[in-house]
C-alpha positions in Angstrom: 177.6 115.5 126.1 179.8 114.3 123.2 178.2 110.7 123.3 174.5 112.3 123.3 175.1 114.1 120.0 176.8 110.9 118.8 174.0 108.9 119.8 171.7 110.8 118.4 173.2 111.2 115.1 173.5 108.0 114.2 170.0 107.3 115.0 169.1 110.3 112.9 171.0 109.0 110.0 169.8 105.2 110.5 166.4 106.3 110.8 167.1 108.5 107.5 168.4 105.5 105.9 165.5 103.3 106.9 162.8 105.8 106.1 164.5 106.1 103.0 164.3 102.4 101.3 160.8 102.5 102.6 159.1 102.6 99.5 156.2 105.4 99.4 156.8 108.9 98.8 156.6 110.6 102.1 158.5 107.7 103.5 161.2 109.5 101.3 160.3 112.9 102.0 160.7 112.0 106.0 164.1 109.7 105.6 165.3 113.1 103.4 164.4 115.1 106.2 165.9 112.9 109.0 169.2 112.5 107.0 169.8 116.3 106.8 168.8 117.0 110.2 171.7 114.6 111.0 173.8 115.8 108.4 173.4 119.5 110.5 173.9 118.4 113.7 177.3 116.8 112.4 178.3 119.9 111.2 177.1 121.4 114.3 178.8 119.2 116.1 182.4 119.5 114.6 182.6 123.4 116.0 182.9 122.0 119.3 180.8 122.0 122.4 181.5 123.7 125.3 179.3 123.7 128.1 179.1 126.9 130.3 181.3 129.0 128.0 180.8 133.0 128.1 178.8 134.7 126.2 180.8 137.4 125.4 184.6 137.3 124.4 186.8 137.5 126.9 191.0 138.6 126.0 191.9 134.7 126.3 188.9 133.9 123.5 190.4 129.3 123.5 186.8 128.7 125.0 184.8 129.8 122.6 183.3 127.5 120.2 183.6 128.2 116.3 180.7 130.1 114.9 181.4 129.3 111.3 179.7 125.5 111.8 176.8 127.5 113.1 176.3 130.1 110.2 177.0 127.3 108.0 174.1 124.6 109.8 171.4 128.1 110.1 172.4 128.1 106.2 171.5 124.3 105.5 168.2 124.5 108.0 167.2 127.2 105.5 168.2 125.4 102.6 166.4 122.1 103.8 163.0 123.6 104.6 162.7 125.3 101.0 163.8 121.9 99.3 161.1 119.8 101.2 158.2 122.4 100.4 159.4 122.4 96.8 159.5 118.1 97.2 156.1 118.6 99.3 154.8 120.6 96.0 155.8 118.3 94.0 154.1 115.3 95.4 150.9 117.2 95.8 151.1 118.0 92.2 152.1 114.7 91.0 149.4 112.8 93.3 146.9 115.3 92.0 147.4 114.8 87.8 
């Protein structure tokens, strides 16, 4: 499972990257997007992962996984959406003058 979310962050990132030096404006808006998705998933990543754990807290609680990285990714998923409608808004309105 670990190498899955490693594969697919660095092909989130790359593609961020590549999408990124493309030149036209949503090619930036999309690489953004792609980098903080990746960015997310990191951070997701680093609360660890633990297949088949319970979903309630038992006494012995070592099998949980850290809910802080998850608070904290719902926080940046929230935070990216209203920064690529304002970019979104922005491109509209520049195109448009």
């Amino acid at each position: 499972m670990e190498t899955l979310i490693a594969i697919s962050i660095g092909l989130l990132i790359a593609s961020g990257i590549y999408r990124l030096l493309g030149g036209s404006k949503i090619d930036i808006v999309v690489g953004l997007v792609l980098l903080s998705q990746g960015a997310n998933l990191i951070i997701l990543a680093s609360g660890g992962l633990k297949q088949n754990a319970p979903a309630l807290i038992s006494k012995s609680s070592r099998d949980m996984a850290d809910p802080l990285p998850q608070a904290l990714v719902l926080t940046a998923i929230v935070i990216g959406f209203g920064i690529l409608a304002f970019i979104l808004t922005l491109l509209t309105r520049s195109s448009d003058s």
